[in-house]
C-alpha positions in Angstrom: -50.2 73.6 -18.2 -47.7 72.9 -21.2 -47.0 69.2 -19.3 -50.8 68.5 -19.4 -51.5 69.6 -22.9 -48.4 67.3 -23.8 -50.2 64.4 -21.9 -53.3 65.1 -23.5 -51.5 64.0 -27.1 -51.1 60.6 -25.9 -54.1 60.0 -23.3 -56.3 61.1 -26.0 -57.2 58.7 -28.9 -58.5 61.8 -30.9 -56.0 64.4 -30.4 -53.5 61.6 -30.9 -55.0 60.6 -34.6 -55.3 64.2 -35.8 -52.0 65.8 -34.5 -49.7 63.0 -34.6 -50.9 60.6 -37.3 -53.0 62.8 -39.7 -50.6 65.4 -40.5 -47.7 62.6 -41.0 -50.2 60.7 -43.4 -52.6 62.8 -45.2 -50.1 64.7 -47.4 -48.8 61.4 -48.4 -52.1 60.0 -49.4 -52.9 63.5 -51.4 -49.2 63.2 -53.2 -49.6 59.8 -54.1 -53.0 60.4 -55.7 -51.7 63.6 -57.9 -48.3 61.9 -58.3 -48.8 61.4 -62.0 -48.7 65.1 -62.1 -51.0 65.6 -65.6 -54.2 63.3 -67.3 -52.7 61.0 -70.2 -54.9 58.7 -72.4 -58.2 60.4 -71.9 -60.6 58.5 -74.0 -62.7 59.9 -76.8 -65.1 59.3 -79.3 -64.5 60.2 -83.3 -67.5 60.7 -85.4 -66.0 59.8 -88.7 -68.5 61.3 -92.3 -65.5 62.7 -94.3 -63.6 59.3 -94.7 -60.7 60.4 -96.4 -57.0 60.3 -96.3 -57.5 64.0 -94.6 -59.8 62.6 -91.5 -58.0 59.5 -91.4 -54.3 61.6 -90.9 -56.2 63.6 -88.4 -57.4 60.4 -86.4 -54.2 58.9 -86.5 -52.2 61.6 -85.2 -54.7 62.6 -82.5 -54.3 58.7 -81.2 -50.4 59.3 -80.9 -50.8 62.6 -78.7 -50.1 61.3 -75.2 -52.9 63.3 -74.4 -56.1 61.1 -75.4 -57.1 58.1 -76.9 -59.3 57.1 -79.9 -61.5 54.6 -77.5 -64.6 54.3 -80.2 -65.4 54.9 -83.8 -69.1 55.9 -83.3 -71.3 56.3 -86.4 -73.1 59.1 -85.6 -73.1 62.2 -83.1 -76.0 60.3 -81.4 -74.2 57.5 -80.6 -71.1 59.1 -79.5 -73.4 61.4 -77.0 -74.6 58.2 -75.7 -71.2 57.2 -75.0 -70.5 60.4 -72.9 -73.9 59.5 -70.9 -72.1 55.8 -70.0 -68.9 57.5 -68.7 -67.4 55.4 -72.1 -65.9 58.3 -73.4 -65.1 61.9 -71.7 -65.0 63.7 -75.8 -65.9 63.6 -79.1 -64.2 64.7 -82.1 -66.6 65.2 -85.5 -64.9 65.4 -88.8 -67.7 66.8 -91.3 -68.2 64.9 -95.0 -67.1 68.0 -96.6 -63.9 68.4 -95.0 -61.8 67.1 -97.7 -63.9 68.7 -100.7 -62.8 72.1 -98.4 -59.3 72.0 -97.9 -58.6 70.9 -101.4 -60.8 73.6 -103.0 -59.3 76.2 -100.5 -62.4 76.8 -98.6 -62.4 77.0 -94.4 -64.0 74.1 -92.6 -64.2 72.7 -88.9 -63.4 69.4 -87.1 -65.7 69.8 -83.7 -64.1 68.9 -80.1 -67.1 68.0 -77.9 -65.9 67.7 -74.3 -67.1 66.6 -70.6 -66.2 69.5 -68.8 -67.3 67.7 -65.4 -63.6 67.8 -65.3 -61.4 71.0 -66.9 -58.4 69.2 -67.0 -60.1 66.5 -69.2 -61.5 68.9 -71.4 -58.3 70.9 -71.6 -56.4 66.9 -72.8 -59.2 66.4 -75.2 -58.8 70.5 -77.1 -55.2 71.1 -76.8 -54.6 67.4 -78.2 -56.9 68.3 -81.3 -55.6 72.1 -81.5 -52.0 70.8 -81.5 -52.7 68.2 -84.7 -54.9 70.7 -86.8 -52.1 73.2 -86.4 -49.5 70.5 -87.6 -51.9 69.8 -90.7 -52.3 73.1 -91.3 -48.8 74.2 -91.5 -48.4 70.9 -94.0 -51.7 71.6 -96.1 -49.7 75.6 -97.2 -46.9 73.5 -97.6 -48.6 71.6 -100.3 -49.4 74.6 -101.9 -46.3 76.6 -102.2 -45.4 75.1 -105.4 -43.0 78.3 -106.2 -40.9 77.6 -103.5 -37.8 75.9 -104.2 -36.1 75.3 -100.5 -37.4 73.2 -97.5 -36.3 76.7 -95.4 -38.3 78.8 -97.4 -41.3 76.4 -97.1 -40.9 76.4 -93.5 -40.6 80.6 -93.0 -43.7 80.8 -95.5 -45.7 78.3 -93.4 -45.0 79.4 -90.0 -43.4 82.8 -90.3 -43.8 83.7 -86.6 -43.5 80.9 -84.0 -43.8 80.5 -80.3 -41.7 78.5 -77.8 -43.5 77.3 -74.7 -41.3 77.6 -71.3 -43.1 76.8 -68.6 -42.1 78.0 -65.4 -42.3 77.9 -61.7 -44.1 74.0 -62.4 -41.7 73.0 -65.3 -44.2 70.0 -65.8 -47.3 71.5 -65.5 -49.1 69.0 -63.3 -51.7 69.3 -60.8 -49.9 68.2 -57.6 -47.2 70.8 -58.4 -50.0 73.3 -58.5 -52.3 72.3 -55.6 -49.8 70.4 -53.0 -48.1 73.7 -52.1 -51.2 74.9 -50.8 -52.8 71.7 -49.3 -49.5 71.5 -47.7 -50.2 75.0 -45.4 -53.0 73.9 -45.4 -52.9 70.5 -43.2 -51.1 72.0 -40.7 -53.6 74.6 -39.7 -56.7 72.6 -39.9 -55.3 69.9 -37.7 -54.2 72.6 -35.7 -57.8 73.5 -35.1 -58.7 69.7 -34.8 -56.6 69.1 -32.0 -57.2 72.2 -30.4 -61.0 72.0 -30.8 -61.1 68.5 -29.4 -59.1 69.1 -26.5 -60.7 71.8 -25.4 -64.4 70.0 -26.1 -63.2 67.6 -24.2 -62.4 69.6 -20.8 -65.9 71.2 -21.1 -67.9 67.5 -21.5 -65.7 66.4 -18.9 -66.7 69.8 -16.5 -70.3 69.2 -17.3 -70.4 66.2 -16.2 -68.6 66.0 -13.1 -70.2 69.6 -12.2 -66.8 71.3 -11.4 -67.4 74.2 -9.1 -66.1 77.7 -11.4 -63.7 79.6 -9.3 -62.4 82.9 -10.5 -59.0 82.5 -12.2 -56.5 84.3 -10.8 -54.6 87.1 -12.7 -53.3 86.5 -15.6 -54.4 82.9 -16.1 -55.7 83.3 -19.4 -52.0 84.6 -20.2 -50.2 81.5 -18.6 -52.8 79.3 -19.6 -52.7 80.1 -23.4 -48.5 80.4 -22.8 -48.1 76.8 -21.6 -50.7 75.4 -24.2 -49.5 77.2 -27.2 -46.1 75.9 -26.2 -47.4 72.4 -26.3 -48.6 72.4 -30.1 -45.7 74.3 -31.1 -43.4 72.2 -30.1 -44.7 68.9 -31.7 -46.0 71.3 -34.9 -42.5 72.7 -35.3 -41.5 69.0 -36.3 -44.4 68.5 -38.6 -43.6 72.1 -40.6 -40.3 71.1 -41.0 -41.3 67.7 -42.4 -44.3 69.3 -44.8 -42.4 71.8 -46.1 -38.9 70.3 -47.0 -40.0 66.4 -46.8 -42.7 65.8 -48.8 -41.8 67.9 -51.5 -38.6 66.7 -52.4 -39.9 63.1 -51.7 -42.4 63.2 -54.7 -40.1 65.5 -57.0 -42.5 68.5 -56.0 -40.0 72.1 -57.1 -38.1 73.2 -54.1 -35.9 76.0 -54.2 -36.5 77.8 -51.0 -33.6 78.1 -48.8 -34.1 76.1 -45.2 -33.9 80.1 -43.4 -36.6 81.8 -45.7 -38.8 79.0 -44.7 -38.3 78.8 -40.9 -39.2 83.2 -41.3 -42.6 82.5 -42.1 -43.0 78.7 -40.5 -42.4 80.6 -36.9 -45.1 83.3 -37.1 -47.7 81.1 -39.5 -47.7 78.6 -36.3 -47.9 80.8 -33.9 -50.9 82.5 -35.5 -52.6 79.1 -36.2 -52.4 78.3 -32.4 -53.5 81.6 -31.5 -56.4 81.0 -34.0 -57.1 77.6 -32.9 -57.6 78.3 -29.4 -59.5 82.1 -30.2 -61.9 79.1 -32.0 -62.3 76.9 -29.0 -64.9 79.0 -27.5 -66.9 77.7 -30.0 -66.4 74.1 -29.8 -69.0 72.8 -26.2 -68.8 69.5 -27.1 -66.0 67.1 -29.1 -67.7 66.8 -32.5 -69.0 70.5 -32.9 -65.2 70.7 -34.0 -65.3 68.4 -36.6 -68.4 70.3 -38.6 -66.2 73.7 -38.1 -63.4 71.9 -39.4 -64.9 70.1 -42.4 -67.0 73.3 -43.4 -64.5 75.5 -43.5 -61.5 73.4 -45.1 -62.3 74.5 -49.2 -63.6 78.0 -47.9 -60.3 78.8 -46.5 -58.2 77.3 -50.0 -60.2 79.4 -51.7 -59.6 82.3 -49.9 -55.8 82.0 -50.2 -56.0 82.9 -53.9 -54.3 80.4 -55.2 -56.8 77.8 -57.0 -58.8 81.2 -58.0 -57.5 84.8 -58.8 -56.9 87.2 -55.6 -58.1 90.3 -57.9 -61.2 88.0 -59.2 -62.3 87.7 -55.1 -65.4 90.1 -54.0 -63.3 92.5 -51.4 -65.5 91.2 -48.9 -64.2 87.5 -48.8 -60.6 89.6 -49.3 -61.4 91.2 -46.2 -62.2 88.0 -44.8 -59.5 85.8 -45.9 -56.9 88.3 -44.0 -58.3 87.2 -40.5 -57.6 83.5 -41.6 -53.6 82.3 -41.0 -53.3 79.8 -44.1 -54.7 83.1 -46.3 -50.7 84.8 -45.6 -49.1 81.5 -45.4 -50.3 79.7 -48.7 -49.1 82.9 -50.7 -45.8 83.1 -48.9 -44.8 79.7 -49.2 -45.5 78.9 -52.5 -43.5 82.1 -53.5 -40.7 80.5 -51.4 -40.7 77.4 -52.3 -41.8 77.3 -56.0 -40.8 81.1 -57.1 -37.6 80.9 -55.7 -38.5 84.1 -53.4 -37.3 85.1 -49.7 -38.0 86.0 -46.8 -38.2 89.8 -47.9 -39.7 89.6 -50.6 -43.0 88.1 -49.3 -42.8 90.8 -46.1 -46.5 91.7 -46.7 -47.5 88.4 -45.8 -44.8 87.8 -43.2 -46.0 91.1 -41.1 -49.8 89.7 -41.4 -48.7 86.6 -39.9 -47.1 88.6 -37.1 -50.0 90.7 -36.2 -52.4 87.6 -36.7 -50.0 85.6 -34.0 -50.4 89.1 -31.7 -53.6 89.8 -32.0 -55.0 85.9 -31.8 -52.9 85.2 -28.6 -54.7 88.6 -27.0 -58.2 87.0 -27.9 -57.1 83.1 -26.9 -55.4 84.0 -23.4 -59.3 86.3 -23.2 -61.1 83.1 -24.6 -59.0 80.6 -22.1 -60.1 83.2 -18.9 -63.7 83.8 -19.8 -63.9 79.3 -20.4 -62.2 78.7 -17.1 -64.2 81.5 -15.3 -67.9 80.1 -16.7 
């Protein structure tokens, strides 16, 4: 049974492309995509009607941020809005007439950020660019002011008495492959998991159909042996490809790694095992070759979401909670990024690692059941 399954990687253009090739390309193609890590030079639009020394600081030091870029002077909101509607522009900064008059005479104005929020991390480029340089101007606007105060220390305490220092950690640079490739990583290995699985398995049954195989009752234990030798099959050749997503790709695209090699192998060993056992649980679904590809492709961004990590755990309806604990990547996505990124081991993500253990129990029960009631018919 193993030997066959092993043949089938090789004999079978499909299985071949999806657990040989895909997972030893895709998470090179999504690294290289998110390898500049965070937006730079979004363009915007500045609506100009104050046209003083005030707007024209502002505009200057808003086009040095490495944030955005001053793409278009527009002359009016109208025009600017037209720009957003052409894809010139993805924001708009507006600087009122008054807002010299304002400052000067000590009264509070506003310079509006218009943004495209098609895209949050454009929109959060375009505010934090023009939060960052009001602030600045601010802090030098009560500067001006304190004409009592006779030191450049004291000017600096009076103008800023409490400040904050930003330390980011856990993703020092605060990029988006830091934040998503973790997860995409766990990720790749159990839906090509399914792929392969599904489109072996489709295959066997097309293939039964049409050469109307006379069903025999399996003897005892088949399901048991059958689920044994095929499990063993994926495992072995998905043991190299966890290894290689989990330590590889990271450090090749500067990605934080700071798990230890044994922390990662505890909850590699029972996250594929459960993703086998869940792949081949799902087979009885899968009567022809593509009904695995729709299974696949529907439930890819379903399954990221439920891992909680691109959206809150505690802001998930306890239904989809529920949910997400029958599905393998749900333990694994949570545990390895801990690991990896977090610097935790093995014990402290032991919630997750049991889950993984039961999952690998419970789906190797319902796949060696699955593999008996196929072959019976």
């Amino acid at each position: 049974m193993w030997r066959d399954e092993m043949k089938t990687f090789f004999h079978d253009e499909g299985v071949f492309l999806f657990c040989l090739l895909m997972p030893a390309v895709y998470p090179l193609l999504y690294s290289w995509i998110y390898n500049n890590e965070v937006l730079r030079e979004v363009p915007v639009a500045v609506v100009d009607d104050s046209r003083s020394a005030l707007s024209r600081e502002f505009i200057h030091l808003v086009d040095a941020t490495p944030d955005v870029r001053i793409a278009y002077h527009a002359t009016s909101l109208d025009e600017a809005r037209r720009m957003i509607e052409h894809q010139k522009v993805r924001g708009i900064y507006y600087i009122p007439a008054e807002l010299a008059d304002a400052v000067y005479s000590a009264r509070r104005t506003y310079i509006s950020v218009y943004a495209d929020m098609a895209m949050t991390l454009q929109y959060k480029a375009i505010y934090i660019a023009a939060n960052s340089v009001v602030t600045k101007m601010n802090k030098d606007i009560r500067i001006g002011r304190m004409t009592k105060l006779t030191t450049q220390r004291d000017e600096d305490v009076s103008a800023a008495p409490l400040k904050f220092e930003e330390v980011p950690i856990f993703n020092p640079s605060g990029g988006y492959a830091g934040f998503i490739l973790p997860c995409v990583l766990m990720l790749v290995l159990q839906q090509t998991l399914l792929l392969g699985i599904g489109l072996s398995e489709g295959t066997r049954r097309e293939q039964r159909r049409l050469l109307a195989v006379v069903r025999t009752v399996p003897s005892r234990g088949y399901g048991l042996r059958l689920a044994f030798g095929k499990g063993m099959a994926y495992f072995m050749v998905y043991a190299v490809w966890a290894a290689y997503l989990s330590l590889v790709v990271p450090r090749l695209f500067g990605l934080v790694m700071i798990a230890h090699w044994r922390d990662l192998v505890a909850i590699m060993f029972p996250y594929l095992l459960a993703c086998i056992g869940f792949g081949l649980t799902l087979s009885w679904m899968v009567h022809y070759r593509e009904n695995v590809l729709l299974l696949v492709v529907f439930t890819s961004v379903p399954f990221l979401f439920l891992s909680g990590i691109s959206w809150p755990l505690s802001a998930i309806p306890a239904f989809w909670q529920g949910f997400g604990a029958l599905i393998p990547s749900t333990f694994a996505v949570r545990a390895y990024v801990r690991i990896a990124t977090m610097g935790a081991t093995a014990a402290d993500v032991m919630p997750e690692f049991r889950a993984l253990w039961i999952q690998a129990a419970a789906y190797f029960v319902a796949a060696s059941i699955v593999m008996y009631r196929t072959r019976k018919g």
